[in-house]
N, C-alpha and C positions, 0 to 999 in steps of 0.2 A: 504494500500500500504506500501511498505516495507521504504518506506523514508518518509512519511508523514500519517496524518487521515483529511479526508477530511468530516465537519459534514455541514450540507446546511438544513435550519428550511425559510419556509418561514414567513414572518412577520405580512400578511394579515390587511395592513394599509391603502391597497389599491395606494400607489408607490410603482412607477415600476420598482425605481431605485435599482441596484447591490448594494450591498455593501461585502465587504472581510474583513477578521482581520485574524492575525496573528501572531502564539504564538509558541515561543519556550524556552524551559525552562532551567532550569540553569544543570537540569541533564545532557543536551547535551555538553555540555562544557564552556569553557570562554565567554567574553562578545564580542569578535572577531569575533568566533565560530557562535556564535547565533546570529550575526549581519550580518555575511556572508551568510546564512541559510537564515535569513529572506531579503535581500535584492538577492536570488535569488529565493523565492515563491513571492515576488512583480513583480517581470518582466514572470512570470511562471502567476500569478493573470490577470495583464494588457492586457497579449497575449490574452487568452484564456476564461478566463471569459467574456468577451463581446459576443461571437461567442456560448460557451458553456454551459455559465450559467445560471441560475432560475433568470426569472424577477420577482424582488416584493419580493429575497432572501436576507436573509444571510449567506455568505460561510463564513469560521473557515478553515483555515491550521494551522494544530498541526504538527511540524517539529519532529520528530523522532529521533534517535540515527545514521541511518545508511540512512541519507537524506543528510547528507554534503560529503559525499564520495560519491554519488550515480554522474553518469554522466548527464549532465544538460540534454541532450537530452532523455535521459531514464526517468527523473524526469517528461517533459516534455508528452514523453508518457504516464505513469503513472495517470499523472492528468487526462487527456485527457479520459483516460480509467475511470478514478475515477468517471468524468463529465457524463460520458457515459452512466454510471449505478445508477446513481443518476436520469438521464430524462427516465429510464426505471421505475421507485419508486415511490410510491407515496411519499412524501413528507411531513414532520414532519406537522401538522397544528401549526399556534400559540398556546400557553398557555395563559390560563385566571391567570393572577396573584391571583385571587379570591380563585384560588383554585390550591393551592402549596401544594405538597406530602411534607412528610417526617415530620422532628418533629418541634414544631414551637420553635423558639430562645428562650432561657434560661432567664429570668431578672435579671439580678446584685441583688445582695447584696449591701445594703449600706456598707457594712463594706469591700468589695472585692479590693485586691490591684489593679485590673484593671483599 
């Protein structure tokens, strides 16, 4: 969506409870900016995710560049739409920590100024 990413992994912990977090970053602007931004995906979270959302999820709103200009009721739609297409998916399963991609972390140097 053009004001937000909306990523939704369920957790398979077997709770059923919602949970939400929300992230926006300093590319978007000051710390007013992204405060204003994340205190309107919290009232945009508390509507809708009860009614919309994966039980037994984790929802992520990543707040976008062009999601503080956007009109609240549009954003509104948006999610709403975003949710929509999310219960038509299958859904990310958890990951086995056991077995993480990519490269495994580097060990220091004793001598390293880190």
């Amino acid at each position: 969506m053009p004001g937000f990413v909306l990523l939704v992994r369920e957790r398979g912990d077997g709770d059923p409870a919602m949970r939400y977090g929300i992230t926006v970053t300093k590319k978007i602007g000051g710390a007013v900016i992204r405060n204003r931004m994340k205190r309107r995906f919290r009232v945009l979270a508390r509507e809708l995710l009860p009614a919309l959302g994966i039980a037994g999820a984790d929802h992520v709103l990543i707040g976008r560049e062009g999601g503080i200009e956007r009109d609240f009721s549009l954003l509104r739609a948006e999610l709403e739409k975003a949710l929509g297409k999310i219960m038509t998916r299958p859904v990310d399963a958890p990951r086995d920590p056991a077995h993480r991609k990519g490269k495994p972390a580097r060990a220091k140097s004793p001598g390293s100024p880190r």
